[in-house]
Every structure is written in structure tokens, then in C-alpha cells.
C-alpha positions in Angstrom: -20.7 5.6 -43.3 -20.9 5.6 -47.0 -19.3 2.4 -48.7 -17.3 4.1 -50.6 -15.4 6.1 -48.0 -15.6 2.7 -45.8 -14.0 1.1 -48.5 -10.8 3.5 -48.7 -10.2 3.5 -44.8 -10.2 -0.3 -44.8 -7.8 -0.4 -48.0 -5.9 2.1 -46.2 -6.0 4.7 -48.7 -6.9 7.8 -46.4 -3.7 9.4 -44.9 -3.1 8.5 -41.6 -5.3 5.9 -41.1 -4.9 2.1 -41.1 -1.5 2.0 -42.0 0.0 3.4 -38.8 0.8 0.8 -37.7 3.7 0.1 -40.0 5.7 3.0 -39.0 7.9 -0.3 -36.8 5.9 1.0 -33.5 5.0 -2.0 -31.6 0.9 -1.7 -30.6 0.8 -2.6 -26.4 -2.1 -5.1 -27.6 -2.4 -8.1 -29.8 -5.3 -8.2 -32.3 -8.0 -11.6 -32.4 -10.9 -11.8 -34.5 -14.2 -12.9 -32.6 -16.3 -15.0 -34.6 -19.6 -13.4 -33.6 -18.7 -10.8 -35.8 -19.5 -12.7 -38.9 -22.9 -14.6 -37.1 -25.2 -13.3 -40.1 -22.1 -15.3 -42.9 -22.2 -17.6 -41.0 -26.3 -18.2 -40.2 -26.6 -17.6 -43.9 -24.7 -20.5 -44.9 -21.8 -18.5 -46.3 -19.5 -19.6 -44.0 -18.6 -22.4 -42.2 -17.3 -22.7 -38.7 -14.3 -24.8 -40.1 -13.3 -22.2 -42.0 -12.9 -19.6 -40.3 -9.6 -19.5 -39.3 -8.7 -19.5 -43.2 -11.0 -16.4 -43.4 -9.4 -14.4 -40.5 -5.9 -14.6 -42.0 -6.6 -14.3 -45.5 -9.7 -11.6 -45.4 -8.3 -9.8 -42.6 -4.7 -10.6 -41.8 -5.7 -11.8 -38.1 -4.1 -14.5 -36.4 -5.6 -14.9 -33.4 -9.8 -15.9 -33.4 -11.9 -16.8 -31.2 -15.2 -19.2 -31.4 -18.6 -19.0 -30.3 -19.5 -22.0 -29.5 -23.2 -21.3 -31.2 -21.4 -22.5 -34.3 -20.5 -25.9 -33.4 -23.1 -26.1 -30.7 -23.4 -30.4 -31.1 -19.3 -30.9 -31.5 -18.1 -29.8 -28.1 -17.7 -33.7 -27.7 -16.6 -34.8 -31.1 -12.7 -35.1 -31.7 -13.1 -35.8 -35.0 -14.1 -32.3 -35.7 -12.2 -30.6 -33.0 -9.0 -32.2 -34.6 -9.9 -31.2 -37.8 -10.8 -27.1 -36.6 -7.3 -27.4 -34.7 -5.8 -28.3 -38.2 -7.6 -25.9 -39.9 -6.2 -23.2 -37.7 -2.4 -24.7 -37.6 -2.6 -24.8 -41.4 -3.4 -21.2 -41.6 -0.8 -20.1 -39.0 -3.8 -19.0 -36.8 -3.8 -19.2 -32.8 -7.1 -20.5 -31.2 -7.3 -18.5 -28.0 -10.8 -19.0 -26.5 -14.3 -20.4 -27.0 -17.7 -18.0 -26.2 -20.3 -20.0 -24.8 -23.8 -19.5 -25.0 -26.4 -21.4 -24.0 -25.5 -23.5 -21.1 -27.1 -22.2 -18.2 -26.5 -19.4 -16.0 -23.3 -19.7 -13.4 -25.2 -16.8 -11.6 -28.6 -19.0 -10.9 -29.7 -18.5 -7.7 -31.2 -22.1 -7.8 -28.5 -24.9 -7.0 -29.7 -27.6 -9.0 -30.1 -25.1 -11.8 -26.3 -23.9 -11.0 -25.0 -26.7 -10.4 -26.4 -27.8 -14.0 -24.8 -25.0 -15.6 -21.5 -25.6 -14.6 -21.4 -29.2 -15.5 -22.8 -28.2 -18.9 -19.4 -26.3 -19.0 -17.1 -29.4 -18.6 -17.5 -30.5 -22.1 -16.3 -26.7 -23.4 -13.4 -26.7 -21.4 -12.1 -29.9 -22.3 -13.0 -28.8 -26.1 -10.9 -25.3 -25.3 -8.0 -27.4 -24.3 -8.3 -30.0 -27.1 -8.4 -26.7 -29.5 -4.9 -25.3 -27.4 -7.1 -22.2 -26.1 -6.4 -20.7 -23.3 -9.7 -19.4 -22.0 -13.6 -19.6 -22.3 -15.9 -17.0 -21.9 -19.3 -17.4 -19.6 -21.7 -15.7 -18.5 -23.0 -15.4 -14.8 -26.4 -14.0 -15.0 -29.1 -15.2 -12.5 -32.7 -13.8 -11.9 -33.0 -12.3 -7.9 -31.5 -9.7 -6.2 -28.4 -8.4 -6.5 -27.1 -9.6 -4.0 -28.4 -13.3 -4.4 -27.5 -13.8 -8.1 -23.6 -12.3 -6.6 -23.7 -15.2 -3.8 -24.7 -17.7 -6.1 -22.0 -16.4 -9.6 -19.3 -16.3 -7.0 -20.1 -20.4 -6.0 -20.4 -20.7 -9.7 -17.7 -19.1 -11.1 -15.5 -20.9 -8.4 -16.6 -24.3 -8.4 -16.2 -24.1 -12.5 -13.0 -22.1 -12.1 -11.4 -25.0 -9.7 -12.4 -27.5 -12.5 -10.7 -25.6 -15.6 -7.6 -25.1 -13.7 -6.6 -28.5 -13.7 -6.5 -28.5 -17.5 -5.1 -24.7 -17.2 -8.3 -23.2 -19.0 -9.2 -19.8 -17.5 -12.9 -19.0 -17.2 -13.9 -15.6 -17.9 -17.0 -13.2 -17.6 -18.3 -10.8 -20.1 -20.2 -7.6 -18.9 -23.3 -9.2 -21.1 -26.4 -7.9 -19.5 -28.2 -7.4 -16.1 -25.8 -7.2 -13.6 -22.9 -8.5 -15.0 -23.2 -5.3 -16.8 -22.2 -3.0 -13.4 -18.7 -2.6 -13.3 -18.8 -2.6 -9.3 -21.1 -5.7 -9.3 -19.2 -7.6 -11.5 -15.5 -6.7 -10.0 -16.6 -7.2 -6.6 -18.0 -10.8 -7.6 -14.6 -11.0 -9.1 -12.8 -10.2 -5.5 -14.4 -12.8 -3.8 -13.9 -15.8 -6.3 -10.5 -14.9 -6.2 -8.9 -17.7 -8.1 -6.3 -16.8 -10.8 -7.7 -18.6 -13.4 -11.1 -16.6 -13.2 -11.1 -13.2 -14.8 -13.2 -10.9 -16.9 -13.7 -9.8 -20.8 -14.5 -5.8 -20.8 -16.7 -5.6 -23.5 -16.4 -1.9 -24.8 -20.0 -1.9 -26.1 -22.5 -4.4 -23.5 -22.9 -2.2 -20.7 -27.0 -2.0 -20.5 -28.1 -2.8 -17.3 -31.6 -2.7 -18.4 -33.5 -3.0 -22.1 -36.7 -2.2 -22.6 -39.2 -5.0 -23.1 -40.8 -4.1 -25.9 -37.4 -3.3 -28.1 -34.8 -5.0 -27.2 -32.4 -2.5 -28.6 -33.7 0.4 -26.5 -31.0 0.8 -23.8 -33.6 2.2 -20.8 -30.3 2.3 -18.4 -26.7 2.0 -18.9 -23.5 1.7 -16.9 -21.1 4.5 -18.4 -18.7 2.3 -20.0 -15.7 4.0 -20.2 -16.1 4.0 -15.6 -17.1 0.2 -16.2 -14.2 -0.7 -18.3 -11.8 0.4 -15.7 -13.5 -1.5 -12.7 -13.5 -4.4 -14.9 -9.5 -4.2 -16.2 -7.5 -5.3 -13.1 -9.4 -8.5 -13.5 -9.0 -8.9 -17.4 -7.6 -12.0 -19.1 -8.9 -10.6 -22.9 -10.6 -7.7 -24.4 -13.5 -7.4 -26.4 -13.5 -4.4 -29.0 -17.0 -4.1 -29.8 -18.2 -1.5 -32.6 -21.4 -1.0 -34.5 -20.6 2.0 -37.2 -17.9 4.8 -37.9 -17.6 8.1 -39.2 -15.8 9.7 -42.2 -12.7 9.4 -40.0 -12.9 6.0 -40.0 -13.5 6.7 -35.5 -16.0 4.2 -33.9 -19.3 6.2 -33.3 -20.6 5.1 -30.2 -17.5 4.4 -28.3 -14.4 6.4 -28.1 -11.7 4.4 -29.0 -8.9 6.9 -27.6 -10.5 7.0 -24.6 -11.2 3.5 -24.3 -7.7 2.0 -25.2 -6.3 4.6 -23.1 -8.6 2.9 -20.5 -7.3 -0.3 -21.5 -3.5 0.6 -22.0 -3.3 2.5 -18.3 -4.9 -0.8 -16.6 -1.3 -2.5 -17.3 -3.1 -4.7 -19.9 -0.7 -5.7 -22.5 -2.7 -9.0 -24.0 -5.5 -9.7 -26.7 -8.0 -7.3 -28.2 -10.7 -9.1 -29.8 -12.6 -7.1 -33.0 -16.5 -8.0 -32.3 -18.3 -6.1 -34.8 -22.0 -6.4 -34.4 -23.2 -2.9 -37.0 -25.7 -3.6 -39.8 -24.7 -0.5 -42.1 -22.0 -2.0 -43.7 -21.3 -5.3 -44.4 -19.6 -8.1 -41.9 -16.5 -7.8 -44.0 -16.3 -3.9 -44.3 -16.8 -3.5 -40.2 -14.8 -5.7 -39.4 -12.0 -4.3 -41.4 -12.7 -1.1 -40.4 -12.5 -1.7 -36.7 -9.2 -3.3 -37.1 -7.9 -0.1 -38.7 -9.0 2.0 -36.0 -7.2 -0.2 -33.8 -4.1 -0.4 -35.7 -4.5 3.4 -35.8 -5.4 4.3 -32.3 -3.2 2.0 -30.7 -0.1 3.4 -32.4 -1.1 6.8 -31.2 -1.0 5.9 -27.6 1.6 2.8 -27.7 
């Protein structure tokens, strides 16, 4: 999209667009902000994670964020700095509600000591989550094997961590992130035999490649239609992620229909917290991110 007309749709300026949502209807979701969405600001030095809270209220009128652990990979243990992001984010008015985490090992490994690693690398972010008064963090269950091994050994995984965060009353939940996790029936059936309420998923709108190709990672070589995935992944959702990449002159998502997708969402019974996760590179961190949350705003007062 051209800057300029990006520019106007985030500012509001084209009729009908981002202010919708100021015509007093209530949207069925709440809005976060996902810090990966700012990764390059942040790699960059631009930003720190400390900060960001003050940056998603006052750049983007968001309240509600959540980390990626990446950013503060060496504090998970430090109270000192946890105390001071909580302040930062009570300061600003700003809700923590969960922490990604990256990075620790597999909850899917199909080797026990390996799994059984992973999940007790997961401790120390789910005592941080409840130290930052989140409610959830997000984890991955990939594993290398067959399908049906790396299920077996996500379901022990995702359990045995589950049972652990429920006594501080952190729920653990899955992102469709790759591989398998990245089959809507895989994933909800791991989800059915865990069976814990604490456990859950985070439909991510955009991360439904089963397969890249190894020479360029971006080539998708096979994909789970996501719109199919999204709605095996729902009934087991404790957060959304609204992931978007570039937009037309309409200020619409290209490569994922938003209507569609939210009416996805919305028919699921789903009435929490829609994360913004803006990953595009042909507009800036800032301008997508904006954007995205007018096409939310928009959209979900169309079908609220």
C-alpha cells in the first residue's frame, strides 16, 4: 500500500474506516498489542522492552500487550526488572495479559529427557507471567517424528506443564506455529486429550504452513486452509492472534480475510482478546500496526 493512503486509513480520515467503532457499538472482542510486532524497533535499539507498554497506549491507544519473552530473554528470574515492567505497565493504565516464549525447548519432543527439559525451562516463565499479573503464556509443542509420536509426547508435555501453571492459575497455550501444530485436526485433537482447563490454544490467523521449503523459508510448499483451521482451533481458544502482513487501498488485510476470519472467531462463542501481530515489511512497524487495528475496529463493528 502506498504511505500516503496507509497514512489516511490509520489517521482515520477515509470514510468508513477506523472510526467505526465510535458509533457506541460495543466490538465482541478486546484489542492487545503483541510485541513481536515491533521485533525489528526493538532489535534495532529503538525500543526497549520496558517501554513498551508506554508505546502501546500512547502510539496506538492499546491497553492490553503482550511480551515475547525474546526481549527479556536473561530476566525471567530477576524481580527487580519484573517489578519495574509491572510498574511500567500500571503507570500507563496498560493490562499485561501473556508472555510468548521462544526458545525453551519443544513440549512436543519425542525424547523424554529432551521433554522433560523443556518443560522445566518453562517454570521460570510461568512464575514471571504471574509476577507480571498475566494470565497466560504461549508455547509451542513442536517435536521431530511422526505424527503420531510428536502428539503422544505434546499431549505428556503440555499436561505435565499445564498441571504445574495451574497452581499459580497461569494457563498454557499453543500457537498453530509450524509443522504440525499447524493442522487444525492435529492440534485440536492433541488438545482433547490433555484436557485440562487451563490448557488452550492461540489461533494464529496467518501461521498455518505445514511445510516451507528449505531453500526459502518464506515459500509456503503446503498449507492448512486457515480459515477450516481457525475453526478446529476456536473451541479450545484462551486468546487470538491477528496476524497481518500488508493491506489494500481499502485499508482490508491482503492475505487473510478479516470478515471471514472474525466471523470465524465471533461464531466460535469467543468473546476475549485479539492480539494485533503485524509481521509485513512494506510499511513501517508503526503504520501496520495501526492499520491492523483499524481493520479490526472496522470489521468487528460490522459483525458485532
Amino acid at each position: 500500500m502506498k504511505k500516503a493512503g496507509l497514512a489516511a486509513l490509520s489517521a482515520g480520515l477515509i470514510p468508513g474506516f477506523a472510526c467505526q467503532n465510535n458509533n457506541g457499538k460495543k466490538l465482541f472482542f478486546e484489542i492487545s498489542l503483541a510485541e513481536w510486532s515491533l521485533h525489528r524497533t526493538l532489535r534495532e535499539g529503538k525500543l526497549d522492552n520496558l517501554d513498551f507498554a508506554a508505546t502501546a497506549k500512547n502510539e496506538f491507544g492499546i491497553d492490553i500487550i503482550e511480551y515475547v519473552n525474546q526481549f527479556f530473554k536473561d530476566k525471567a528470574e530477576d524481580t527487580n526488572y519484573l517489578k519495574e515492567l509491572l510498574q511500567r505497565s500500571k503507570d500507563n493504565g496498560v493490562r499485561n495479559h501473556l508472555i510468548m516464549i521462544d526458545g525453551e525447548g519443544g513440549l512436543g519432543d519425542t525424547d523424554e529427557a529432551a521433554r522433560t527439559q523443556a518443560i522445566e525451562n518453562h517454570y521460570k516463565w510461568v512464575e514471571a507471567a504471574k509476577y507480571l499479573e498475566c494470565a497466560t503464556i504461549r508455547v509451542n509443542a513442536y517435536g521431530v517424528g511422526s505424527a503420531e509420536d510428536v502428539a503422544v509426547a505434546a499431549v505428556d508435555g503440555l499436561g505435565r506443564l499445564g498441571e504445574f501453571a495451574s497452581k499459580v492459575g497461569i494457563n498454557v497455550i499453543v500457537e498453530n506455529h509450524g509443522g504440525y501444530s499447524s493442522n487444525g485436526t492435529w492440534l485440536s485433537n492433541v488438545m482433547k486429550q490433555v484436557n485440562l482447563p487451563n490448557v488452550g490454544t492461540l489461533p494464529d490467523f496467518g501461521n498455518f504452513c505445514i511445510q516451507r521449503d528449505p531453500n526459502d523459508w518464506k515459500i509456503c510448499v503446503e498449507e492448512y486452509d486457515r480459515y477450516q483451521g481457525t475453526k478446529e482451533l476456536m473451541p479450545f481458544a484462551k486468546g487470538v492472534s491477528a496476524k497481518s502482513y500488508d493491506f489494500d487501498a481499502n485499508g482490508d488485510v491482503v492475505e487473510t480475510d478479516y470478515r471471514r476470519m472474525l466471523q470465524v472467531v465471533k461464531d466460535s462463542g469467543f468473546r476475549g482478546i485479539i492480539g494485533i501481530e503485524f509481521e509485513g515489511d512494506s510499511v513501517s512497524e508503526y503504520e501496520g500496526i495501526k492499520a491492523t487495528k483499524a481493520a479490526l475496529e472496522r470489521i468487528g463493528a460490522e459483525i458485532s
